[in-house]
mmCIF file of the N, C-alpha and C atoms, coordinates in Angstrom:
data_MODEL
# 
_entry.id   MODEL 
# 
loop_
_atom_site.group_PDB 
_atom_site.id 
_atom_site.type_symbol 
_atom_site.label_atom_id 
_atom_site.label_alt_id 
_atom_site.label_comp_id 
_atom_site.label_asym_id 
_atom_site.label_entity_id 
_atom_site.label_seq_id 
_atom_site.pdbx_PDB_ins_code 
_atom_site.Cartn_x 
_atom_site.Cartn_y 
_atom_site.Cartn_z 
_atom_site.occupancy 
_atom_site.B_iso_or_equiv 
_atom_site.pdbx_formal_charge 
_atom_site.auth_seq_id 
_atom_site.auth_comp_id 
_atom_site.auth_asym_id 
_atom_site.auth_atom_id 
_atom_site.pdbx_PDB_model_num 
ATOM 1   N N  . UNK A 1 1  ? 81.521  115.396 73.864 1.00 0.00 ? 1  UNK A N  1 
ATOM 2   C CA . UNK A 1 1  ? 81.250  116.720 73.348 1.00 0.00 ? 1  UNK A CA 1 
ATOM 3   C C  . UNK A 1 1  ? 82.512  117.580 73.293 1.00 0.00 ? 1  UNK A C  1 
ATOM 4   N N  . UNK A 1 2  ? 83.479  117.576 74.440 1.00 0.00 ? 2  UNK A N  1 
ATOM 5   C CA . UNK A 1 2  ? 84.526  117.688 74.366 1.00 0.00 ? 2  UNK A CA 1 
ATOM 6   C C  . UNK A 1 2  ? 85.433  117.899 73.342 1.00 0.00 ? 2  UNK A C  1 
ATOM 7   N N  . UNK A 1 3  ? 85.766  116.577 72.802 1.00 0.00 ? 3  UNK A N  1 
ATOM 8   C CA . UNK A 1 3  ? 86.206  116.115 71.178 1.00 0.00 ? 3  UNK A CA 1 
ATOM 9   C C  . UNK A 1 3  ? 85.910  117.294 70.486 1.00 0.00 ? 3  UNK A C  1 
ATOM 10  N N  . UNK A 1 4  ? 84.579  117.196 70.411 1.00 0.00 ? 4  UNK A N  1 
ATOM 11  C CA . UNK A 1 4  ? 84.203  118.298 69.160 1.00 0.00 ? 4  UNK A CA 1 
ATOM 12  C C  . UNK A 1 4  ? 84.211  119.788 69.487 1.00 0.00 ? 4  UNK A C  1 
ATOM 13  N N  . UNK A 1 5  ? 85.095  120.146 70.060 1.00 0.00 ? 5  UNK A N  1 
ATOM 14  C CA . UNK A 1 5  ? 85.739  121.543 70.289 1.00 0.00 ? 5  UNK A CA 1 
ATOM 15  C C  . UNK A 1 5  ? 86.771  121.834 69.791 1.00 0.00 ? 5  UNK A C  1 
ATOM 16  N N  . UNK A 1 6  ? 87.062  123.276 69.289 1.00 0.00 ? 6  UNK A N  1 
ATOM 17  C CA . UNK A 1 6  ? 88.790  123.503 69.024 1.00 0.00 ? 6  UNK A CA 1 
ATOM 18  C C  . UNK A 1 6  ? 89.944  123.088 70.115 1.00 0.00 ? 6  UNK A C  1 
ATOM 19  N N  . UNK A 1 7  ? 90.795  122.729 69.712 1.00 0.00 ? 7  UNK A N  1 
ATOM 20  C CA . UNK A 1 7  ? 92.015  122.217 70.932 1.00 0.00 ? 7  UNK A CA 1 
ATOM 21  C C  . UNK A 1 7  ? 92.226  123.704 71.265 1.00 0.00 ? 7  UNK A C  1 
ATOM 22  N N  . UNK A 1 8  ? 92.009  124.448 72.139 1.00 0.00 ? 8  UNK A N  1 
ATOM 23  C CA . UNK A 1 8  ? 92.328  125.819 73.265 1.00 0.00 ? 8  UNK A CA 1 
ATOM 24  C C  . UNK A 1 8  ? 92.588  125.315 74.352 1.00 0.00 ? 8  UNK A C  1 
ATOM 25  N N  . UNK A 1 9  ? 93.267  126.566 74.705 1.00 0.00 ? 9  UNK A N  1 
ATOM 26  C CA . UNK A 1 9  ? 93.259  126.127 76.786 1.00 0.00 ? 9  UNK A CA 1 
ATOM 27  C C  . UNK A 1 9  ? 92.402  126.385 77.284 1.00 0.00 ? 9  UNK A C  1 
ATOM 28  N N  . UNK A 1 10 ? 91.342  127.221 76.857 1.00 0.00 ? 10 UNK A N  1 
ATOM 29  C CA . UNK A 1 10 ? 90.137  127.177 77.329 1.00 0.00 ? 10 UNK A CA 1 
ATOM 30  C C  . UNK A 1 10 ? 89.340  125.874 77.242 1.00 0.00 ? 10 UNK A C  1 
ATOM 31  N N  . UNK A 1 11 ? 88.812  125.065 76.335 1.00 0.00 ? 11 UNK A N  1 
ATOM 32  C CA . UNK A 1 11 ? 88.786  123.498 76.447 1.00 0.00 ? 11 UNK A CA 1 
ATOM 33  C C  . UNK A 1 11 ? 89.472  122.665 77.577 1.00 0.00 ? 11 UNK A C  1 
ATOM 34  N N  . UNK A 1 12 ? 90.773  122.877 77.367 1.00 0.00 ? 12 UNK A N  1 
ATOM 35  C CA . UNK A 1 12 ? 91.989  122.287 77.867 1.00 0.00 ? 12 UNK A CA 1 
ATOM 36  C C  . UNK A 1 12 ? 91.240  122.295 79.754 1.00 0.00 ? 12 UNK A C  1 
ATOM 37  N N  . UNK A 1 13 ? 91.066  123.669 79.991 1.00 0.00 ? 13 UNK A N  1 
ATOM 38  C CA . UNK A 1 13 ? 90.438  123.989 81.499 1.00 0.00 ? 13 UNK A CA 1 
ATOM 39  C C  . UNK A 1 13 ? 88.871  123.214 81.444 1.00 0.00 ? 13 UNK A C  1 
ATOM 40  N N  . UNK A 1 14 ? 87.959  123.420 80.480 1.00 0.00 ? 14 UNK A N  1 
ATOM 41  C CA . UNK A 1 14 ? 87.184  122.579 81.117 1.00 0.00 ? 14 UNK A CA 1 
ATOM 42  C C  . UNK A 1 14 ? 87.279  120.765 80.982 1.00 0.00 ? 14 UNK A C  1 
ATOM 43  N N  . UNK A 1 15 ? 87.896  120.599 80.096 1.00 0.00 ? 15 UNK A N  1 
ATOM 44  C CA . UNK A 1 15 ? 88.059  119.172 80.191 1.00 0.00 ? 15 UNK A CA 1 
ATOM 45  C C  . UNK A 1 15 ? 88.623  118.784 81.497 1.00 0.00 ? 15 UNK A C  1 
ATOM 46  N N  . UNK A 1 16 ? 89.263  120.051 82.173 1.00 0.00 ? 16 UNK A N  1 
ATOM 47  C CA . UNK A 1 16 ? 90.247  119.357 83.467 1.00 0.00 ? 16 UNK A CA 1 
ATOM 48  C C  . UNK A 1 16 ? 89.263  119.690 84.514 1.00 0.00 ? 16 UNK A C  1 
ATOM 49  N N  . UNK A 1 17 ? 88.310  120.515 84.540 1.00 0.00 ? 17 UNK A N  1 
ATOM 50  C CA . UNK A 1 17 ? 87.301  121.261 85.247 1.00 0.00 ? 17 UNK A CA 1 
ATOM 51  C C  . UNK A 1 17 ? 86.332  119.655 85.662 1.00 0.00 ? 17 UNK A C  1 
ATOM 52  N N  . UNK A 1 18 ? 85.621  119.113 84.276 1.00 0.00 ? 18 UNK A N  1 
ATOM 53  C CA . UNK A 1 18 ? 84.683  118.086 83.915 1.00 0.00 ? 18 UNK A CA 1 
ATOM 54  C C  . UNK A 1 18 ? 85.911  116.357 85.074 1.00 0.00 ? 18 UNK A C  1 
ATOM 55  N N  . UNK A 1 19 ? 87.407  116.325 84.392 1.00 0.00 ? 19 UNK A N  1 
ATOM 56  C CA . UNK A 1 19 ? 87.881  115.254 85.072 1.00 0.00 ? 19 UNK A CA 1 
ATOM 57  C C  . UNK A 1 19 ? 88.140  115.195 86.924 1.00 0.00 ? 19 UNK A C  1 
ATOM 58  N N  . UNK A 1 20 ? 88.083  116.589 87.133 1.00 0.00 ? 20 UNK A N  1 
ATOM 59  C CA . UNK A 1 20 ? 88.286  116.579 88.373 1.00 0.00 ? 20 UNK A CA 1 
ATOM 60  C C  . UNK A 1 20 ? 87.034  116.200 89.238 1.00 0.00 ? 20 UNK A C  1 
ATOM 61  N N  . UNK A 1 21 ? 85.696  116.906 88.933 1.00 0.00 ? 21 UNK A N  1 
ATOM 62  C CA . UNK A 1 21 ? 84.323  116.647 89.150 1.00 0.00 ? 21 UNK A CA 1 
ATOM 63  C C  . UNK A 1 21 ? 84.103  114.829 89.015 1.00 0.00 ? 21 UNK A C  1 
ATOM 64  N N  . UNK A 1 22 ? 84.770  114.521 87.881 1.00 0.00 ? 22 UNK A N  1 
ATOM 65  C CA . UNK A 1 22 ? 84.418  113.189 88.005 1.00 0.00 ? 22 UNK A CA 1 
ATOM 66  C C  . UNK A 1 22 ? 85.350  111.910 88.093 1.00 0.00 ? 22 UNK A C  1 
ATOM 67  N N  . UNK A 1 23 ? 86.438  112.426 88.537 1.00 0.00 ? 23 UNK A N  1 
ATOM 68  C CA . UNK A 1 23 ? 87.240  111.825 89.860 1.00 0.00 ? 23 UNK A CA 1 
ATOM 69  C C  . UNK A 1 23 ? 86.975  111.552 91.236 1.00 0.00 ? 23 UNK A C  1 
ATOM 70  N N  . UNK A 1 24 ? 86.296  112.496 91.691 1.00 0.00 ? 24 UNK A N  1 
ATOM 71  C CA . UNK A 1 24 ? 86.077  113.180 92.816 1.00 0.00 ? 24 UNK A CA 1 
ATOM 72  C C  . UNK A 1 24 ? 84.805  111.272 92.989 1.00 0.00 ? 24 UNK A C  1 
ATOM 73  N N  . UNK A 1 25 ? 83.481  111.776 91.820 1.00 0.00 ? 25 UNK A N  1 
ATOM 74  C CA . UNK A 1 25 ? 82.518  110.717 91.798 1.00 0.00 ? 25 UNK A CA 1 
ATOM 75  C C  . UNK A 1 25 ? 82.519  109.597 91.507 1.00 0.00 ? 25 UNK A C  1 
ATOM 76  N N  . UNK A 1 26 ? 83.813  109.000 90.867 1.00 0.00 ? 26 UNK A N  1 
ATOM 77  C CA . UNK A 1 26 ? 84.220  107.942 90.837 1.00 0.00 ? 26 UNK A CA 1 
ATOM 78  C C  . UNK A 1 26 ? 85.225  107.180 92.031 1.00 0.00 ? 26 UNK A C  1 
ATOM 79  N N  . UNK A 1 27 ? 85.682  108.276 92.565 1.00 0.00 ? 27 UNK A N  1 
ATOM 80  C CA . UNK A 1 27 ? 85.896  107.061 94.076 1.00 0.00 ? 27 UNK A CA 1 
ATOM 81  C C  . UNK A 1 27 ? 85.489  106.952 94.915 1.00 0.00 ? 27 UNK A C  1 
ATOM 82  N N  . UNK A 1 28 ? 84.297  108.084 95.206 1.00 0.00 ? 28 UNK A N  1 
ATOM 83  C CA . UNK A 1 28 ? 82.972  107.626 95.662 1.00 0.00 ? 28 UNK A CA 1 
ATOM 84  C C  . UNK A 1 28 ? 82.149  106.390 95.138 1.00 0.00 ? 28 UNK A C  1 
ATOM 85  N N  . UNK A 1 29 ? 81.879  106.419 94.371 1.00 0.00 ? 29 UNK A N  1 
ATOM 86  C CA . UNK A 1 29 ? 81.066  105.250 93.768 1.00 0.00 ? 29 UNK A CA 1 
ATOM 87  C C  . UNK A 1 29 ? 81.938  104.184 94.226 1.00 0.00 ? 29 UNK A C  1 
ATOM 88  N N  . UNK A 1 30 ? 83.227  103.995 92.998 1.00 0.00 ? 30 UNK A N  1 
ATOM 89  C CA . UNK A 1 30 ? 83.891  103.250 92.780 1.00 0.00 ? 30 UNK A CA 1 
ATOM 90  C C  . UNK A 1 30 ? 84.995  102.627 93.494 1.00 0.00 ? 30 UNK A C  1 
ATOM 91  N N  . UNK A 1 31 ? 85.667  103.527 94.519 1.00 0.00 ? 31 UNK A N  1 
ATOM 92  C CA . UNK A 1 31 ? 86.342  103.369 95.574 1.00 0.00 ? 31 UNK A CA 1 
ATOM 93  C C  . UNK A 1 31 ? 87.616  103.850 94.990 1.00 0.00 ? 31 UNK A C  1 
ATOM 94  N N  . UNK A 1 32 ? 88.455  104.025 95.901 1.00 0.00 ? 32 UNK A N  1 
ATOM 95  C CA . UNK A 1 32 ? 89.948  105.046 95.364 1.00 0.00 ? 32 UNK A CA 1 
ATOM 96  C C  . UNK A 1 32 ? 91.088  103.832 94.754 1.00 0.00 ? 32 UNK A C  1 
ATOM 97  N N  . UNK A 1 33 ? 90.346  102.958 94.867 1.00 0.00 ? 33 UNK A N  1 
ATOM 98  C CA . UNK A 1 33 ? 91.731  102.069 94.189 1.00 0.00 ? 33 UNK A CA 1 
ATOM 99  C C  . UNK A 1 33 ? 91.010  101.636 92.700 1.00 0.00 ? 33 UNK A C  1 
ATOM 100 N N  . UNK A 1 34 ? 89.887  101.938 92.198 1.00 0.00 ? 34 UNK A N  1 
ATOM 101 C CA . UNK A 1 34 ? 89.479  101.579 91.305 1.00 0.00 ? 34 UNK A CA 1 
ATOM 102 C C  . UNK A 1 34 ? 89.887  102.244 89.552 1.00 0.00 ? 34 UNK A C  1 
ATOM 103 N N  . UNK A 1 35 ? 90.365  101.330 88.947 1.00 0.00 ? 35 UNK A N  1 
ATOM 104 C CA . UNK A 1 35 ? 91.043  101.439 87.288 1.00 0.00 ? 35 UNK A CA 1 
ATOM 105 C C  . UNK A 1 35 ? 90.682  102.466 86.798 1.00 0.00 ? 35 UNK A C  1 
ATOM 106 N N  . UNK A 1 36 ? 89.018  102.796 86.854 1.00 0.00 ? 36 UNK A N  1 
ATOM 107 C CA . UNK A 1 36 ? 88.346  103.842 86.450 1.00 0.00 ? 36 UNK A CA 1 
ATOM 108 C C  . UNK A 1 36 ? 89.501  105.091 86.948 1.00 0.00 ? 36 UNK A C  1 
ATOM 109 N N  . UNK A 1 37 ? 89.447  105.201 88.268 1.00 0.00 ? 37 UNK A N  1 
ATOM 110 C CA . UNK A 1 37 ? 90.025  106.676 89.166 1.00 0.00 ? 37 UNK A CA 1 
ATOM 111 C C  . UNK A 1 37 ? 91.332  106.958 88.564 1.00 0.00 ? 37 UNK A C  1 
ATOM 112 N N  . UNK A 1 38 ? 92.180  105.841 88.320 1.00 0.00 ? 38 UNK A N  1 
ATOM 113 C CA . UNK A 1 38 ? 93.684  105.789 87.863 1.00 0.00 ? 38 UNK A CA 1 
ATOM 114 C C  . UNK A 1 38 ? 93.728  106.882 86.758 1.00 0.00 ? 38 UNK A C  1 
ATOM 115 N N  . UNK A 1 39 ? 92.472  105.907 85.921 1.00 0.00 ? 39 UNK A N  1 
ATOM 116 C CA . UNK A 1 39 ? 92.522  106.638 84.134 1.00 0.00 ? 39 UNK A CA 1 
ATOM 117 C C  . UNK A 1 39 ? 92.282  108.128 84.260 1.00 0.00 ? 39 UNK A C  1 
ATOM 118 N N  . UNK A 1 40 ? 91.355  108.350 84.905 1.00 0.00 ? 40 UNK A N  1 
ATOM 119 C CA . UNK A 1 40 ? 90.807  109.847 84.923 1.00 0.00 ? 40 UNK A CA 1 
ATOM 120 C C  . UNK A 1 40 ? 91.769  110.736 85.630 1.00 0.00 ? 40 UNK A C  1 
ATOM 121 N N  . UNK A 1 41 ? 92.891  110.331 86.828 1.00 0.00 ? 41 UNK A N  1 
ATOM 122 C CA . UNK A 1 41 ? 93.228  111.158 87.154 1.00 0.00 ? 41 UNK A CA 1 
ATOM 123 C C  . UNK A 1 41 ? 94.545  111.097 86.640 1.00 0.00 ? 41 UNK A C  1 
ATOM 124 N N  . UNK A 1 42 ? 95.093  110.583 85.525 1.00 0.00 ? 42 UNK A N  1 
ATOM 125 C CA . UNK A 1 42 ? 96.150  110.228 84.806 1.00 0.00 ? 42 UNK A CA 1 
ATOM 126 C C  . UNK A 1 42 ? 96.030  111.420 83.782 1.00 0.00 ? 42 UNK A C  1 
ATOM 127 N N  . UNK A 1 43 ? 95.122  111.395 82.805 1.00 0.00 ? 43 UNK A N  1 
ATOM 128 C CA . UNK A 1 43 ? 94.648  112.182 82.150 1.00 0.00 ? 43 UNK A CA 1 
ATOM 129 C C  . UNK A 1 43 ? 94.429  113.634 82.331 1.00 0.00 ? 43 UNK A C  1 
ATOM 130 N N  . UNK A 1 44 ? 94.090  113.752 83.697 1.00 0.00 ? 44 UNK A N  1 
ATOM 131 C CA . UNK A 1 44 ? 93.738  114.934 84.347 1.00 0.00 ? 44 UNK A CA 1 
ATOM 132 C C  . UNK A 1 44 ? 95.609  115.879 84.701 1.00 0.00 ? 44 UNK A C  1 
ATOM 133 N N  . UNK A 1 45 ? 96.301  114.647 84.606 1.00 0.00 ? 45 UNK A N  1 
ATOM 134 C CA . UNK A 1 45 ? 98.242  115.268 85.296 1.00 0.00 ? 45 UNK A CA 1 
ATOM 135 C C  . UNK A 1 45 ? 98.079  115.849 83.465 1.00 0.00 ? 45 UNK A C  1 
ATOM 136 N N  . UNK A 1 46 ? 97.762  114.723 82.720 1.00 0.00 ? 46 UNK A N  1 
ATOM 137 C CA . UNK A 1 46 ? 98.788  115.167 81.592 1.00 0.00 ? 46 UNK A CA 1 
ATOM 138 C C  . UNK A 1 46 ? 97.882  116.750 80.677 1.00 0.00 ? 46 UNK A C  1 
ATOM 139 N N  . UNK A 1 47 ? 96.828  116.801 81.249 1.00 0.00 ? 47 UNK A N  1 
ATOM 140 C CA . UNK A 1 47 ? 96.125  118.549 81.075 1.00 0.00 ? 47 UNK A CA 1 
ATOM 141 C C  . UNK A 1 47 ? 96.858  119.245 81.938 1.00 0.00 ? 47 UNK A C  1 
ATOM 142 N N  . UNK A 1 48 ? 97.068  119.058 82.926 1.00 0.00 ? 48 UNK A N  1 
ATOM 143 C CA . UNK A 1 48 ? 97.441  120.359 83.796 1.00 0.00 ? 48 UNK A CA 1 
ATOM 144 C C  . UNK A 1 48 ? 99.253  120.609 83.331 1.00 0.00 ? 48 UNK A C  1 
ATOM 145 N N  . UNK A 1 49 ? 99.882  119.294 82.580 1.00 0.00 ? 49 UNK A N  1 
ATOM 146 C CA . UNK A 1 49 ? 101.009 119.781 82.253 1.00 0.00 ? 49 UNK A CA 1 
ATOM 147 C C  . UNK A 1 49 ? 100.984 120.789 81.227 1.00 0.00 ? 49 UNK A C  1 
ATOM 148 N N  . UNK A 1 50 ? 99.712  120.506 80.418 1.00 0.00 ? 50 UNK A N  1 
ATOM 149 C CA . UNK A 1 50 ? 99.796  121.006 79.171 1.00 0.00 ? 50 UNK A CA 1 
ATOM 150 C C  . UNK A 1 50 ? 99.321  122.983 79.374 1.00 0.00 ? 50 UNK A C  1 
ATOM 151 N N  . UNK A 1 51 ? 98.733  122.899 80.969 1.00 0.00 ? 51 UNK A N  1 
ATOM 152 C CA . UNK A 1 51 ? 98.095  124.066 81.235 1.00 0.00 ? 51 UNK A CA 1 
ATOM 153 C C  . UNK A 1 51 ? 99.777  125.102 81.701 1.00 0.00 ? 51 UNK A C  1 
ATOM 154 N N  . UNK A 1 52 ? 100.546 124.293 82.365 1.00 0.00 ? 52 UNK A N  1 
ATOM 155 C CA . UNK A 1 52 ? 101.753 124.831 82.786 1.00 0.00 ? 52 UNK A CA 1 
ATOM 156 C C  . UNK A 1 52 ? 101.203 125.886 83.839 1.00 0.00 ? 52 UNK A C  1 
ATOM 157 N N  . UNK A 1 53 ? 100.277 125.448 84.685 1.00 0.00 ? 53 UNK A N  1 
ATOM 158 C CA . UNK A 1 53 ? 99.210  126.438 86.115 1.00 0.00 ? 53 UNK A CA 1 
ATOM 159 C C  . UNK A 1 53 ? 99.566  125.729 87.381 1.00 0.00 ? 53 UNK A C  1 
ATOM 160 N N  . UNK A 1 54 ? 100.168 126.418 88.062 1.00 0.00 ? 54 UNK A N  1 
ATOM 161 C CA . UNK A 1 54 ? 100.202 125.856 89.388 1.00 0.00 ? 54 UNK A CA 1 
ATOM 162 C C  . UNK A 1 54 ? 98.802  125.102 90.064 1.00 0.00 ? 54 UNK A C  1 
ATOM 163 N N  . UNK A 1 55 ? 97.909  126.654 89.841 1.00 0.00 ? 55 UNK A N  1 
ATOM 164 C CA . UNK A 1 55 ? 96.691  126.429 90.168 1.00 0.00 ? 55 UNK A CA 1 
ATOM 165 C C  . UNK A 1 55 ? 96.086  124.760 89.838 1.00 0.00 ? 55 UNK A C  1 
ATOM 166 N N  . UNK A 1 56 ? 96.117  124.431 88.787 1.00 0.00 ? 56 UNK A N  1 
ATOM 167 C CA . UNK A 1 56 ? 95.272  123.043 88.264 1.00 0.00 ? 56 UNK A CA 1 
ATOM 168 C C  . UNK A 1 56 ? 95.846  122.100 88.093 1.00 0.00 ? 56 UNK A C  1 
ATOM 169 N N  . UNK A 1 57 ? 97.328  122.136 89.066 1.00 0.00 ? 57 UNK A N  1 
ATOM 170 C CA . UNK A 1 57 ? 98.371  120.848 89.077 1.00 0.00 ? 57 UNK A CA 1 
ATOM 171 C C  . UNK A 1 57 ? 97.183  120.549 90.839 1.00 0.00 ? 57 UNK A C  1 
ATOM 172 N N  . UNK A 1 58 ? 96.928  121.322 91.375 1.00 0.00 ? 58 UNK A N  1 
ATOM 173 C CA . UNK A 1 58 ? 96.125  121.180 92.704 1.00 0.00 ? 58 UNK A CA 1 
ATOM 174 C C  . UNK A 1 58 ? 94.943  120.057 92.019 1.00 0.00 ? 58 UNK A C  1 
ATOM 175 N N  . UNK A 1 59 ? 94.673  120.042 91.173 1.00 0.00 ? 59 UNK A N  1 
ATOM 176 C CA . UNK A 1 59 ? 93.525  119.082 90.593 1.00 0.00 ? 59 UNK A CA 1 
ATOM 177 C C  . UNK A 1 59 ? 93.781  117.664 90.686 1.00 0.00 ? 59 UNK A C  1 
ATOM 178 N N  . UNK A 1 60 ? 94.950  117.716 90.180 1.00 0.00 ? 60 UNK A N  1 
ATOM 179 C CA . UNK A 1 60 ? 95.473  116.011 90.325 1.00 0.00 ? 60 UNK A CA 1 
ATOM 180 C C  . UNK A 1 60 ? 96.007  115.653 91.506 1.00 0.00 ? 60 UNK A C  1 
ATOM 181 N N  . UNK A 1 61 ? 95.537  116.142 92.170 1.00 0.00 ? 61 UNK A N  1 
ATOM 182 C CA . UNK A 1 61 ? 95.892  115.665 93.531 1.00 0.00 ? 61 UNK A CA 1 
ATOM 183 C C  . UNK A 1 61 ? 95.606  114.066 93.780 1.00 0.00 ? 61 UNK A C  1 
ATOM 184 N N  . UNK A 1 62 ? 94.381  113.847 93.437 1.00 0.00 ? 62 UNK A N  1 
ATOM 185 C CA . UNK A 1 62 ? 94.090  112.343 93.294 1.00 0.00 ? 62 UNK A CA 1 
ATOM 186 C C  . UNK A 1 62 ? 94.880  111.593 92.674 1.00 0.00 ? 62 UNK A C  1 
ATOM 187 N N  . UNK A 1 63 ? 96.188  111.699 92.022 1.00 0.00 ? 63 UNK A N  1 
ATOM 188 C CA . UNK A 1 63 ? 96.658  110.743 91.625 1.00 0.00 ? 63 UNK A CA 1 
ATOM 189 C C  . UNK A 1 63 ? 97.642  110.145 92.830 1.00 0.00 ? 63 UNK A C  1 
ATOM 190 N N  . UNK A 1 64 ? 98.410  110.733 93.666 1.00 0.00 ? 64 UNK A N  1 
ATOM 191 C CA . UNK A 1 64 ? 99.386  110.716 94.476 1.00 0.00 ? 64 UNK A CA 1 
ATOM 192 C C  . UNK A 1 64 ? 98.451  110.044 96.333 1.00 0.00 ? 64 UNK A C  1 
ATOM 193 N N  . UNK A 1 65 ? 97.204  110.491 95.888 1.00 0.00 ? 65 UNK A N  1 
ATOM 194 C CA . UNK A 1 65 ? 96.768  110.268 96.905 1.00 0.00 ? 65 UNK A CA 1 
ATOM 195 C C  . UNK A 1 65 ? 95.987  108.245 97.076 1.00 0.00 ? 65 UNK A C  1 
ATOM 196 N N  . UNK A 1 66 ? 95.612  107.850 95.685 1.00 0.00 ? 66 UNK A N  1 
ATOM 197 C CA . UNK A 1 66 ? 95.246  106.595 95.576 1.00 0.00 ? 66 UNK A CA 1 
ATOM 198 C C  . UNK A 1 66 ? 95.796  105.620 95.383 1.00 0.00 ? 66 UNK A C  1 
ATOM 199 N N  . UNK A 1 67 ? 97.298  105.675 94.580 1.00 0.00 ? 67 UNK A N  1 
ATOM 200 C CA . UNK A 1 67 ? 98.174  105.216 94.669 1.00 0.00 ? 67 UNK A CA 1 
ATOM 201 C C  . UNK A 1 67 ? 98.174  104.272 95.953 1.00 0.00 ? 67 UNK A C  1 
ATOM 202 N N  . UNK A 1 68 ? 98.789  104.373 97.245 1.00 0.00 ? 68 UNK A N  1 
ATOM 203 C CA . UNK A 1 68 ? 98.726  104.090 98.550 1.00 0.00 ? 68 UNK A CA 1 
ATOM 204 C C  . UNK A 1 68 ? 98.123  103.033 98.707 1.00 0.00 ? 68 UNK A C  1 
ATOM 205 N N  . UNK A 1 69 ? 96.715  103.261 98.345 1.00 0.00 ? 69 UNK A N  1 
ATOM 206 C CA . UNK A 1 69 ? 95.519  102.864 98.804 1.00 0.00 ? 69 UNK A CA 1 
ATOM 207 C C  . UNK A 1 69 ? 95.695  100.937 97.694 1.00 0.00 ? 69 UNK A C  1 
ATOM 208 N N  . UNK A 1 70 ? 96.533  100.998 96.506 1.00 0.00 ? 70 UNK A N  1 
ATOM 209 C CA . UNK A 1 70 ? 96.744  100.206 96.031 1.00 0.00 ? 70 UNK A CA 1 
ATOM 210 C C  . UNK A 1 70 ? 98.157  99.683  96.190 1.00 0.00 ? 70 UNK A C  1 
ATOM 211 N N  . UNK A 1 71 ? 98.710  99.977  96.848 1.00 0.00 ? 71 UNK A N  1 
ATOM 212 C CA . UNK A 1 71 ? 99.880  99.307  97.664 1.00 0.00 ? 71 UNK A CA 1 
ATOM 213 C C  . UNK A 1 71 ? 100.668 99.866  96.959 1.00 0.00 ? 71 UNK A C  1 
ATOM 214 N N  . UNK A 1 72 ? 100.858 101.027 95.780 1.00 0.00 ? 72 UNK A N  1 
ATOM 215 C CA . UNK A 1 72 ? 101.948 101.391 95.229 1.00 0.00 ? 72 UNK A CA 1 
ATOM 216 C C  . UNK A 1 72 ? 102.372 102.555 96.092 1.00 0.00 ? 72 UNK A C  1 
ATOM 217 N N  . UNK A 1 73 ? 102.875 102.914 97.047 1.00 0.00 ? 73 UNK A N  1 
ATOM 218 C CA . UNK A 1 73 ? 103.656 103.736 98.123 1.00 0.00 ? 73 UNK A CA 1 
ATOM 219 C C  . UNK A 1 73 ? 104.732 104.526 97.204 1.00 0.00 ? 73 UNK A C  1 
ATOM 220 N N  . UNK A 1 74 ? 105.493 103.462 96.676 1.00 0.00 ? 74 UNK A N  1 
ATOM 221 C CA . UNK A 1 74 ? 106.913 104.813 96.093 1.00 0.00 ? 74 UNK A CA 1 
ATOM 222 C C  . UNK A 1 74 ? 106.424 105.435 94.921 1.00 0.00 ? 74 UNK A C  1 
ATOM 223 N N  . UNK A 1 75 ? 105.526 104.760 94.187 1.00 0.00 ? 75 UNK A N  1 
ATOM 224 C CA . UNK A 1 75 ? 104.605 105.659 93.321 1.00 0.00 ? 75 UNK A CA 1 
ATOM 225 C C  . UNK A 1 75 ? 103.805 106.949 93.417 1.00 0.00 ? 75 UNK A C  1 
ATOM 226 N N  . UNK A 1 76 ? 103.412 106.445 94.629 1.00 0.00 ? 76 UNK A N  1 
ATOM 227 C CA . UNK A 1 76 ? 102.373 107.792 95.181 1.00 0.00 ? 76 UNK A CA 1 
ATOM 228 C C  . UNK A 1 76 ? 103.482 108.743 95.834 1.00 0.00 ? 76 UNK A C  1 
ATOM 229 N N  . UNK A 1 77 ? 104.666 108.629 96.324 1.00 0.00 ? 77 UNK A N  1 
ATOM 230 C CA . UNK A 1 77 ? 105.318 109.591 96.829 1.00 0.00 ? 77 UNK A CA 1 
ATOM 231 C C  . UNK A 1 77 ? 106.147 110.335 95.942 1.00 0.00 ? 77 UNK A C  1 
ATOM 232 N N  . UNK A 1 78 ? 106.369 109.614 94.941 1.00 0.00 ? 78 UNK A N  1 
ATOM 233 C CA . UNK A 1 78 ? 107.102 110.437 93.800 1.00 0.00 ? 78 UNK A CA 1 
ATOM 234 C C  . UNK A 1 78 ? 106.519 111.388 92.909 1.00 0.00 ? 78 UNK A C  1 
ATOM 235 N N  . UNK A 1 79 ? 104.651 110.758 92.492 1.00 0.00 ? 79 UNK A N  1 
ATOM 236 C CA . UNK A 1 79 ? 103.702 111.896 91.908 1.00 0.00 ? 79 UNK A CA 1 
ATOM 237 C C  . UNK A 1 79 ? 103.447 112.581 93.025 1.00 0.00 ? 79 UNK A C  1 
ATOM 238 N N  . UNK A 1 80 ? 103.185 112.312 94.262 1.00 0.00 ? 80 UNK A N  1 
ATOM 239 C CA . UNK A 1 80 ? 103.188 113.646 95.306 1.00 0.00 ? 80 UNK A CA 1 
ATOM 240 C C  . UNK A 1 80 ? 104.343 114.860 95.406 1.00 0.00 ? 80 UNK A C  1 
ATOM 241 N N  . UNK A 1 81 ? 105.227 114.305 95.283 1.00 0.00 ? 81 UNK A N  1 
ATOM 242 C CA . UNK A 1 81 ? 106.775 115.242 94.606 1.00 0.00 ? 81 UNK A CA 1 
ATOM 243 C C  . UNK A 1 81 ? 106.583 116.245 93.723 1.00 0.00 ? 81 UNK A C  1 
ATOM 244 N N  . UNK A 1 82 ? 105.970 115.833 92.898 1.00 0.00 ? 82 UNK A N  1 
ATOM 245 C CA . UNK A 1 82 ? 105.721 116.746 91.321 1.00 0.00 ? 82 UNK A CA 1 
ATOM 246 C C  . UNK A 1 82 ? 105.123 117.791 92.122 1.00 0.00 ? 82 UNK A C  1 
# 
């Protein structure tokens, strides 16, 4: 449904609003090392660049944090950097 909106930053916020919510439920379900979590919270860095918000760089927190959990360590410490 998404898609079919004007490209705004208002969109821009809930699409990142909608990926964070379902980040959060996908490594619950799915567990934090799972492909699914990667994609969503990959997606979720490259909105909050586009937001240029301190505030909703706090969103992708999940990327830096699962990393680890899949044995990539200097990965996760370098997106924890950002």
């Amino acid at each position: 449904m998404l898609s079919e909106l004007p490209d705004t930053l208002e969109r821009t916020r809930q699409e990142l609003n909608l990926l964070t919510d379902l980040g959060i439920s996908t490594k619950i379900t799915k567990g934090f090392a799972a492909d699914e979590v990667e994609q969503i919270y990959r997606r979720a860095k490259v909105l909050c660049a586009l937001l240029d918000d301190k505030l909703p760089r706090f969103a992708c927190c999940g990327v830096p944090r699962r990393l680890p959990v899949r044995g990539e360590v200097a990965a996760g410490y370098a997106s924890a950097q950002e």
